[in-house]
C-alpha positions, 0 to 999 in steps of 0.5 A: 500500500505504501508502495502504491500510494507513494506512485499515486504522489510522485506521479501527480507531483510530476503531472503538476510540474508540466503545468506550474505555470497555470497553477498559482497556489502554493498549496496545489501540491499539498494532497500529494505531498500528505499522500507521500509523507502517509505513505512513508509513515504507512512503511514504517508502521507496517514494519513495525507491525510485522515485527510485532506479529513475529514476536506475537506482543500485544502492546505492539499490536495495539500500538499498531493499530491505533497508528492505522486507525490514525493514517485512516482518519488521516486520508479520510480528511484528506479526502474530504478537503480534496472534495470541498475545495475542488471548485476553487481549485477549479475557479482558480485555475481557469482564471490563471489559465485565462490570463496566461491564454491572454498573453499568448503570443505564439513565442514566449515561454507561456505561449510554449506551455500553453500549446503543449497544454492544448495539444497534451489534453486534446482541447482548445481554450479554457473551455472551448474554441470561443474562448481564444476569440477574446483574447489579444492574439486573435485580434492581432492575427486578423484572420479569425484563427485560433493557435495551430495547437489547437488543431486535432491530429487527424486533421491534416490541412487544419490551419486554425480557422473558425469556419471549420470548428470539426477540425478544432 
Protein backbone atom coordinates (compact mmCIF):
# COMPACT_ATOMS: atom_id res chain seq x y z
CA UNK A 1 0.00 0.00 0.00
CA UNK A 2 2.90 2.48 0.74
CA UNK A 3 4.39 1.39 -2.37
CA UNK A 4 1.10 2.38 -4.25
CA UNK A 5 0.32 5.39 -2.64
CA UNK A 6 3.88 6.67 -2.75
CA UNK A 7 3.17 6.44 -7.07
CA UNK A 8 -0.23 7.62 -6.83
CA UNK A 9 2.12 11.12 -5.08
CA UNK A 10 5.14 11.10 -7.23
CA UNK A 11 3.09 10.80 -10.37
CA UNK A 12 0.62 13.93 -9.51
CA UNK A 13 3.85 15.87 -8.31
CA UNK A 14 5.21 15.06 -11.65
CA UNK A 15 1.86 15.99 -13.83
CA UNK A 16 1.97 19.20 -11.84
CA UNK A 17 5.26 20.27 -12.87
CA UNK A 18 4.04 20.24 -16.75
CA UNK A 19 1.53 22.93 -15.79
CA UNK A 20 3.09 25.00 -12.92
CA UNK A 21 2.50 27.80 -14.88
CA UNK A 22 -1.47 27.52 -14.63
CA UNK A 23 -1.17 26.72 -11.22
CA UNK A 24 -0.57 29.94 -8.71
CA UNK A 25 -1.49 28.32 -5.47
CA UNK A 26 1.30 27.21 -3.38
CA UNK A 27 -0.76 24.84 -1.69
CA UNK A 28 -1.90 22.75 -5.12
CA UNK A 29 0.53 20.19 -4.45
CA UNK A 30 -0.24 19.64 -0.78
CA UNK A 31 -2.98 16.50 -1.39
CA UNK A 32 0.29 14.59 -2.92
CA UNK A 33 2.59 15.56 -0.58
CA UNK A 34 0.17 14.36 2.51
CA UNK A 35 -0.13 11.11 0.32
CA UNK A 36 3.61 10.79 0.35
CA UNK A 37 4.60 11.52 3.96
CA UNK A 38 1.21 8.75 4.78
CA UNK A 39 2.80 6.60 2.74
CA UNK A 40 6.15 6.97 4.34
CA UNK A 41 4.56 6.66 7.58
CA UNK A 42 2.46 3.63 6.08
CA UNK A 43 6.25 1.67 5.90
CA UNK A 44 7.22 2.02 8.94
CA UNK A 45 4.16 1.12 10.63
CA UNK A 46 3.90 -1.69 8.51
CA UNK A 47 7.40 -2.82 9.57
CA UNK A 48 6.58 -2.35 12.62
CA UNK A 49 3.66 -4.45 12.91
CA UNK A 50 5.46 -7.32 11.23
CA UNK A 51 7.99 -7.12 13.98
CA UNK A 52 5.15 -7.28 16.35
CA UNK A 53 3.41 -10.34 14.90
CA UNK A 54 6.86 -12.28 14.73
CA UNK A 55 7.44 -11.80 18.16
CA UNK A 56 3.39 -12.29 18.89
CA UNK A 57 3.15 -8.80 21.65
CA UNK A 58 0.16 -7.45 22.35
CA UNK A 59 1.35 -3.96 23.14
CA UNK A 60 2.56 -3.61 19.78
CA UNK A 61 -0.29 -4.98 18.04
CA UNK A 62 -2.13 -2.35 19.84
CA UNK A 63 0.32 0.27 19.03
CA UNK A 64 -0.07 -0.71 15.65
CA UNK A 65 -3.46 -0.48 15.37
CA UNK A 66 -4.11 2.77 16.91
CA UNK A 67 -1.40 4.12 14.48
CA UNK A 68 -3.55 2.63 11.37
CA UNK A 69 -6.63 3.90 12.72
CA UNK A 70 -5.00 7.44 12.74
CA UNK A 71 -3.47 7.08 8.97
CA UNK A 72 -7.32 6.44 8.16
CA UNK A 73 -8.64 9.39 9.57
CA UNK A 74 -5.75 10.81 8.12
CA UNK A 75 -6.65 10.14 4.34
CA UNK A 76 -10.10 10.39 5.16
CA UNK A 77 -9.67 14.13 5.84
CA UNK A 78 -7.57 14.28 3.23
CA UNK A 79 -10.25 13.26 1.01
CA UNK A 80 -12.78 15.38 2.31
CA UNK A 81 -10.61 18.80 1.86
CA UNK A 82 -9.96 17.33 -1.81
CA UNK A 83 -13.66 17.08 -2.12
CA UNK A 84 -14.69 20.52 -0.58
CA UNK A 85 -12.07 22.61 -2.34
CA UNK A 86 -12.39 21.41 -5.62
CA UNK A 87 -14.30 24.10 -7.05
CA UNK A 88 -11.85 26.55 -6.00
CA UNK A 89 -9.07 24.83 -7.19
CA UNK A 90 -11.20 24.93 -10.26
CA UNK A 91 -12.26 28.62 -10.14
CA UNK A 92 -8.58 29.21 -9.51
CA UNK A 93 -7.08 27.51 -12.18
CA UNK A 94 -9.38 28.81 -15.09
CA UNK A 95 -8.68 32.39 -14.04
CA UNK A 96 -5.00 31.54 -14.19
CA UNK A 97 -5.33 29.99 -17.45
CA UNK A 98 -7.44 32.94 -18.72
CA UNK A 99 -4.93 35.31 -18.14
CA UNK A 100 -1.85 33.09 -19.44
CA UNK A 101 -4.22 32.48 -22.57
CA UNK A 102 -4.49 36.43 -22.70
CA UNK A 103 -0.70 36.67 -23.16
CA UNK A 104 -0.39 34.40 -25.59
CA UNK A 105 1.65 35.41 -28.47
CA UNK A 106 2.79 32.47 -30.05
CA UNK A 107 6.71 32.77 -28.65
CA UNK A 108 7.02 33.35 -25.17
CA UNK A 109 7.52 30.55 -22.70
CA UNK A 110 3.93 30.51 -21.86
CA UNK A 111 2.70 30.64 -25.32
CA UNK A 112 5.10 27.21 -25.39
CA UNK A 113 3.04 25.81 -22.12
CA UNK A 114 0.04 26.68 -23.34
CA UNK A 115 0.36 24.76 -26.71
CA UNK A 116 1.60 21.99 -25.48
CA UNK A 117 -1.33 22.17 -22.59
CA UNK A 118 -3.75 22.07 -25.77
CA UNK A 119 -2.11 19.56 -27.71
CA UNK A 120 -1.48 17.04 -24.39
CA UNK A 121 -5.39 17.03 -23.25
CA UNK A 122 -6.87 17.45 -26.77
CA UNK A 123 -8.71 20.56 -26.03
CA UNK A 124 -8.68 24.16 -27.22
CA UNK A 125 -9.20 27.04 -24.94
CA UNK A 126 -10.13 27.04 -21.21
CA UNK A 127 -13.27 25.51 -22.20
CA UNK A 128 -13.84 25.54 -25.86
CA UNK A 129 -12.53 27.21 -29.17
CA UNK A 130 -14.65 30.57 -28.35
CA UNK A 131 -12.60 31.34 -25.61
CA UNK A 132 -9.49 32.20 -27.99
CA UNK A 133 -11.70 34.69 -29.67
CA UNK A 134 -11.42 37.37 -26.88
CA UNK A 135 -8.26 37.26 -26.47
CA UNK A 136 -5.04 39.60 -27.87
CA UNK A 137 -3.63 37.34 -30.12
CA UNK A 138 -6.95 36.65 -32.19
CA UNK A 139 -7.49 40.30 -32.53
CA UNK A 140 -3.76 40.96 -33.51
CA UNK A 141 -3.97 37.99 -36.09
CA UNK A 142 -6.71 39.50 -38.02
CA UNK A 143 -7.55 36.41 -39.58
CA UNK A 144 -10.09 34.50 -37.33
CA UNK A 145 -7.89 31.62 -36.38
CA UNK A 146 -7.18 30.23 -33.43
CA UNK A 147 -3.20 28.89 -32.37
CA UNK A 148 -2.31 25.61 -34.51
CA UNK A 149 -2.07 23.54 -31.12
CA UNK A 150 -5.44 23.55 -31.22
CA UNK A 151 -5.94 21.67 -34.12
CA UNK A 152 -6.87 17.56 -33.68
CA UNK A 153 -4.08 15.14 -35.21
CA UNK A 154 -6.37 13.75 -37.68
CA UNK A 155 -6.65 16.66 -39.22
CA UNK A 156 -4.03 17.38 -41.87
CA UNK A 157 -4.83 20.55 -43.51
CA UNK A 158 -6.14 22.27 -40.44
CA UNK A 159 -4.58 25.96 -40.43
CA UNK A 160 -6.96 27.11 -37.33
CA UNK A 161 -9.81 28.72 -38.97
CA UNK A 162 -13.14 29.37 -37.23
CA UNK A 163 -15.11 28.32 -40.17
CA UNK A 164 -14.04 24.74 -39.81
CA UNK A 165 -14.77 24.26 -35.94
CA UNK A 166 -14.97 19.90 -36.80
CA UNK A 167 -11.01 20.42 -37.34
CA UNK A 168 -10.50 22.25 -33.78
Amino acid sequence: AAAGLSYVGAYVINTYKSYDNFLQDKYALLPAVIIICVAVVMFIIGLIGCCATFRESRVGLGLFLAIILVIFVAEVSAFVLGFVYREKVKTDVQGTMRSVFEKYDGKSPESTVVDYLQEQLHCCGVKNYSDWTTTQWFNSTGNNSVPQSCCQQEAKNCTGHLDQPQEL
